[in-house]
N, C-alpha and C positions, 0 to 999 in steps of 0.2 A: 827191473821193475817187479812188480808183485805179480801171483797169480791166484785165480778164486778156485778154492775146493770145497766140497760137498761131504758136510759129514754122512755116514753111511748107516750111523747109530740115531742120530740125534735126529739127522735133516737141515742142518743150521750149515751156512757156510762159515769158510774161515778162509782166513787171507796169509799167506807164503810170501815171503821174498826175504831174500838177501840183503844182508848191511855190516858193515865192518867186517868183511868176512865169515859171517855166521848164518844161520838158517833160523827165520822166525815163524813163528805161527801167531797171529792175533785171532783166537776166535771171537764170535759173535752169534747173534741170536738172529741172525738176518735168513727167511726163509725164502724171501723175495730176491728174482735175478736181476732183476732193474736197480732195489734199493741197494745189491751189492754191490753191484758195478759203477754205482756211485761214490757208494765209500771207496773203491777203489779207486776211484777217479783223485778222489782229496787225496788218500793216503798218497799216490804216488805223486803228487805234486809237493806235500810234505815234503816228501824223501827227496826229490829232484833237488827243493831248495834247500835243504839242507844239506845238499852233497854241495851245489854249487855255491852256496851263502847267498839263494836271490830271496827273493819277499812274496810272500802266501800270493794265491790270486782273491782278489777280495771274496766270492764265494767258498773259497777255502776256509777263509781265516772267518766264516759265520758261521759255516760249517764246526769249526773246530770248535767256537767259543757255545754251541750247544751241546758239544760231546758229552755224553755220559760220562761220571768220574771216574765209572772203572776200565773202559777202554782208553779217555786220556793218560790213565797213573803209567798205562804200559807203552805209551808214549814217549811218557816222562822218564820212565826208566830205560828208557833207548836213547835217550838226550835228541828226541824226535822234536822237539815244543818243550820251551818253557814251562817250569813248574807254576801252576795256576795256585795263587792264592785263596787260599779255604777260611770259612771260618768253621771255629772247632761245633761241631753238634752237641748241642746238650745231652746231658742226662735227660733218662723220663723224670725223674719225682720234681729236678731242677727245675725243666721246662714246665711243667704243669703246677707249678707253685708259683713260678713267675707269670703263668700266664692269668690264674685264677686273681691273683695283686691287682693284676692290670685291668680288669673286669670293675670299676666302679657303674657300670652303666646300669648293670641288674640287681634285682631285691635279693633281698637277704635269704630268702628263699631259694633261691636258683644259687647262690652259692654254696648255702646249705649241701645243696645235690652234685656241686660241682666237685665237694669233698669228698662227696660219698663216691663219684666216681673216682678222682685219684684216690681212694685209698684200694680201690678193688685194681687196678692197675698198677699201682706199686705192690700187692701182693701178689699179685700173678705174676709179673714182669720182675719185678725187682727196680726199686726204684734209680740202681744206677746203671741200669742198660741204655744205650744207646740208641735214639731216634730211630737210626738209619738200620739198626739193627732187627728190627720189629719189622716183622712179614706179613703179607697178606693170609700166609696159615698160620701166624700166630694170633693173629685179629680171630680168626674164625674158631679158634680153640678158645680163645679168652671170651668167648660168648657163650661158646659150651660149657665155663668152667661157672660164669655167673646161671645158667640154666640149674647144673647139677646140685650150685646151694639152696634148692627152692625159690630162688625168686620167682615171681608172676614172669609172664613174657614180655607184658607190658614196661614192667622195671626194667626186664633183659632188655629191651629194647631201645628205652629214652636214657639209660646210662651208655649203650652202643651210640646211639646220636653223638650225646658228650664226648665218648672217649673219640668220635670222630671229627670231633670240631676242635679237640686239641690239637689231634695229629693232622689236621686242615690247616692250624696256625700255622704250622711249622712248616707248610709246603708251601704256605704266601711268603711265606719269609725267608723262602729260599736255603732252609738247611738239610731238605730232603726233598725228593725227585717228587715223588708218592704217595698218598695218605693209605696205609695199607688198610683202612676201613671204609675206603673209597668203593663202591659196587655192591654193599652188603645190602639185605634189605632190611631195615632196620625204625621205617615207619608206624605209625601208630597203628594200633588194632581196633576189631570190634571184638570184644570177646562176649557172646551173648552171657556167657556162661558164669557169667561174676555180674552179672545185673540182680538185684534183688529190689522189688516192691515188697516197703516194711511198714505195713498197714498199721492204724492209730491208736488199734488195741493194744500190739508190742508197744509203740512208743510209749503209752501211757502206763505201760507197764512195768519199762525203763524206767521213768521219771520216777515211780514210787521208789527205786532203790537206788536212786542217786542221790551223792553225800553232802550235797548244799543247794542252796537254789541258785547260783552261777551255773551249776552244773547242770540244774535241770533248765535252766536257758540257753547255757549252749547248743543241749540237746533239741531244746525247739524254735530258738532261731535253724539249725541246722535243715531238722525236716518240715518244719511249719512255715520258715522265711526264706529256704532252699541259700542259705548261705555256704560259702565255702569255708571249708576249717581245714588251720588253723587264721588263715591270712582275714577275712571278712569279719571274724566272728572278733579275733583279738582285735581287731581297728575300728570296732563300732565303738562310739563315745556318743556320749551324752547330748551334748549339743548337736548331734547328727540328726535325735527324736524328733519328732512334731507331733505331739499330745494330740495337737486340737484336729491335724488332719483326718484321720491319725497316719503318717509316714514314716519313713525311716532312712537316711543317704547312706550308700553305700559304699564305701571305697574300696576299690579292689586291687591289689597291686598288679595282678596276673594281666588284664584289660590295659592298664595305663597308657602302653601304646597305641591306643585303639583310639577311634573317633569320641568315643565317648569319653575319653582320658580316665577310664577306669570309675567313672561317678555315675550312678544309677540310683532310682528311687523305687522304694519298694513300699506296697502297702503295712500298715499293721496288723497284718490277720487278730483276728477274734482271740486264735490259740495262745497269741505268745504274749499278748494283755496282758495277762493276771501275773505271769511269772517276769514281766519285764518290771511292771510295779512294785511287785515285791522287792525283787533286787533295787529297783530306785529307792525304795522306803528305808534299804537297809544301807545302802552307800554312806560315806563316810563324805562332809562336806567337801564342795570342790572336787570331787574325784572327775579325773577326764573322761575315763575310760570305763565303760560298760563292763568288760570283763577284766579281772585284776587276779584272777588264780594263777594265769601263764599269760604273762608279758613278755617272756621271752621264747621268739621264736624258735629256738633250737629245741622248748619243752615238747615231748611226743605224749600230746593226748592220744593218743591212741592205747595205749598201756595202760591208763586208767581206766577209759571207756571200756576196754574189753574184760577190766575186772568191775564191769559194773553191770555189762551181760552175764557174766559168768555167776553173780551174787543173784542175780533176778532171774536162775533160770533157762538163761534165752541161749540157743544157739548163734555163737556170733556167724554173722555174714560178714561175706565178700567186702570188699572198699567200704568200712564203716562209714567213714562221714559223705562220702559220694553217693550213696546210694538211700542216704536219706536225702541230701538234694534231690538225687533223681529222680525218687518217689514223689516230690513235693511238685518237678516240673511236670511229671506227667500226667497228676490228679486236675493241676490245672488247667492242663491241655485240653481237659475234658467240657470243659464251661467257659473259653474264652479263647481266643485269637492266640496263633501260634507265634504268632508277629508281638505281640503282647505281653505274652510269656517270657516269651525270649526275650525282650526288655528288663521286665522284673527280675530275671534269673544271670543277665548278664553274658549269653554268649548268643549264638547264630544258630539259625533253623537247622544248619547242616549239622553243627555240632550236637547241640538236642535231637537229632533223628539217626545221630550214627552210635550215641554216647548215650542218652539220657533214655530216651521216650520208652514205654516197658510194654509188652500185655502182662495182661492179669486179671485176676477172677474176679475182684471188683468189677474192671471193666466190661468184662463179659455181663454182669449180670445187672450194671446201668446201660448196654446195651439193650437188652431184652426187655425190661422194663420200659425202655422208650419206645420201644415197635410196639408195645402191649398198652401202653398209655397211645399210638398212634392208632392202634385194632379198634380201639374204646371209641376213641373220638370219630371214627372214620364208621363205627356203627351206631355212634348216637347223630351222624351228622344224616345216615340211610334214612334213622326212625323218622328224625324228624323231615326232611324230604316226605318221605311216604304218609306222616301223617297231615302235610300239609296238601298232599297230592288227597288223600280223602274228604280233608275239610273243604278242598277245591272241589269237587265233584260234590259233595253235600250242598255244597253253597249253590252251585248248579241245580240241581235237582231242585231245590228249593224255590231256586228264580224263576225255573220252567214251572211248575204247579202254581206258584204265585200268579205269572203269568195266563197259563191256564183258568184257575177260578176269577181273573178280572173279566178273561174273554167272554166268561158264562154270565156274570152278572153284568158284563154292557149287555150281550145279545137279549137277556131277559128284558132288561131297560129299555132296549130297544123297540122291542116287541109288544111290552106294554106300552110304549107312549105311540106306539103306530093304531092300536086296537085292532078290532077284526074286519071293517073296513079299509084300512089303509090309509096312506095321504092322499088318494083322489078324491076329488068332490063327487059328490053321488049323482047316477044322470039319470035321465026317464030311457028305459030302453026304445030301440029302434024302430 
């Protein structure tokens, strides 16, 4: 039978014993004395039935059929157990092209990004390595390697998610033990630091050097109707308007699983009146669609836009089309119901106070003007208290003298109609 030794280096046991005449060593990663002298327990039942040709003990043979593949292969290579049938691992570029096909469920958007990660993965990796081949330090290098090209961390991040739901597939399905991007942290951020409030003056300063009036709609559905670009802004159509409200429906693909099924209404601000008309005046009969520059979602306005900063001047910011949303949710944070807001903008309180909601000097300074409109009212409301506390004491005084000069002209009335007799009859004295 077998016996358990201790490596001296490592810490890890390993397991000894003879068979066909030879000496084996199976090591293992076992640091525990319990878990070893379990495996030991199987193995040597193994070995018994295979010396005697009897049949696993049913714990054995449950045992065995969880084994890791690379202690069964040295099994298998002792003619200990049967060779377990494999199916072969894919390739990375294989597997993640097949799996991205099989994806009809999301928008064209999210596959868009689905690309963008397998192509950063087949560059790093090489697209014909092996599944099983991929470590959990080469997961953690392949995020360092997206860091050092400049992406934001945010990007590092929701492509980390991706590359971890690929290699998630492949651990449902049983062609790896592992997802080696299992434990990373790789959740969303707040980065205060790429928040920008892009006040009305900039916008309207953009709008004078943009090159059509589509373009200067986009730009103020974006920070006027807090739309999302590209998805909100290309699927607004015509028949969505309501003049006479005046409204607008929104559809949003990003929401669609949500309760709302991605359809929200939004007012027609004042701002985006004159340039939504415009482009209806200039529409081409029958047109569906509000915007007709980029129909196709794969176009990156953003390239344009930031050569329309760059012509006007303006220092481009942080997440161009996000942070005129987010300037547009938090202005009107200011004048109305967060609950409200967060309707017309299309996401959740939580989401607007972790993402969207900003300070800024505006806000400071409709701050102070509302304590200074509250000082105003709180000493016009002292005056007039105070002076209605004098016209009360006036009015008093007044009643008291009133009173006063009646008492004097009864008693004189008095006086007179008594005369200097009085009311007794006169008598002859005593």
């Amino acid at each position: 039978m077998s016996s358990i030794y201790q490596n001296k280096k490592t810490g890890f046991r390993e397991l000894q014993f003879n068979y066909n005449d030879k000496k084996h060593t199976i090591r293992t990663k076992l640091t525990s004395k319990r878990n070893m002298e379990q495996f030991q327990r199987h193995f040597d039942d193994i070995l018994r039935c295979r010396t005697s040709g009897s049949v696993f003990e049913n714990s054995t043979a449950e045992w065995l059929a969880n084994l890791p593949d690379n202690i069964r292969r040295k099994f298998e290579r002792l003619e200990l157990v049967a060779s377990r049938e494999r199916r072969e691992v894919p390739r990375l570029g294989d597997w993640i092209s097949g799996y991205i096909n099989k994806r009809k469920d999301v928008e064209q958007g999210t596959i868009l990004t689905y690309h963008k990660t397998e192509n950063n993965l087949n560059e790093y990796f090489g697209s014909n390595k092996r599944l099983d081949e991929i470590t959990q330090l080469d997961a953690k290098q392949f995020i360092q390697n997206l860091k050092m090209h400049g992406l934001a961390e945010a990007t590092v991040k929701r492509r980390g998610r991706m590359a971890r739901q690929f290699l998630g597939a492949a651990v449902e399905d049983e062609l790896i033990k592992k997802n080696p991007f299992s434990g990373m942290k790789l959740g969303n951020i707040n980065d205060e630091t790429r928040k920008r409030y892009i006040k009305a003056d900039i916008v309207n300063r953009v709008l004078e050097y943009c090159p059509s009036t589509e373009w200067r709609l986009i730009v103020v559905l974006c920070r006027w109707g807090g739309l999302r670009c590209p998805t909100e802004v290309i699927g607004l159509r015509w028949k969505d308007i309501n003049w006479a409200k005046p409204e607008m429906i929104i559809h949003s693909p990003k929401t669609k699983k949500s309760k709302t099924k991605g359809i929200r209404t939004v007012p027609l601000w004042p701002q985006i009146m004159p340039h939504l008309r415009e482009v209806f005046e200039q529409a081409l009969p029958n047109t569906e669609y509000v915007i007709n520059i980029s129909r196709d979602p794969r176009r990156n306005l953003r390239t344009p836009f930031s050569k329309i900063l760059k012509k006007a001047g303006i220092d481009q910011w942080p997440r161009l089309f996000q942070n005129l949303r987010a300037s547009r949710q938090t202005e009107l944070s200011w004048d109305y119901p967060d609950h409200v807001v967060c309707r017309w903008m299309g996401n959740s309180e939580k989401v607007a106070n972790d993402h969207y909601f900003m300070d800024n000097e505006d806000y400071n300074k409709k701050a102070l003007e509302n304590e200074r409109r509250k000082m105003r009212q709180q000493v016009s409301a002292q005056d007039c208290n105070d002076m209605q506390l004098e016209n009360d004491e006036l009015q008093k005084s007044i009643n008291c003298s009133n009173l006063h000069n009646d008492a004097v002209l009864c008693e004189r009335k008095w006086s007179e109609s008594m005369g200097l007799l009085g009311f007794e009859p006169r008598t002859n004295g005593l």
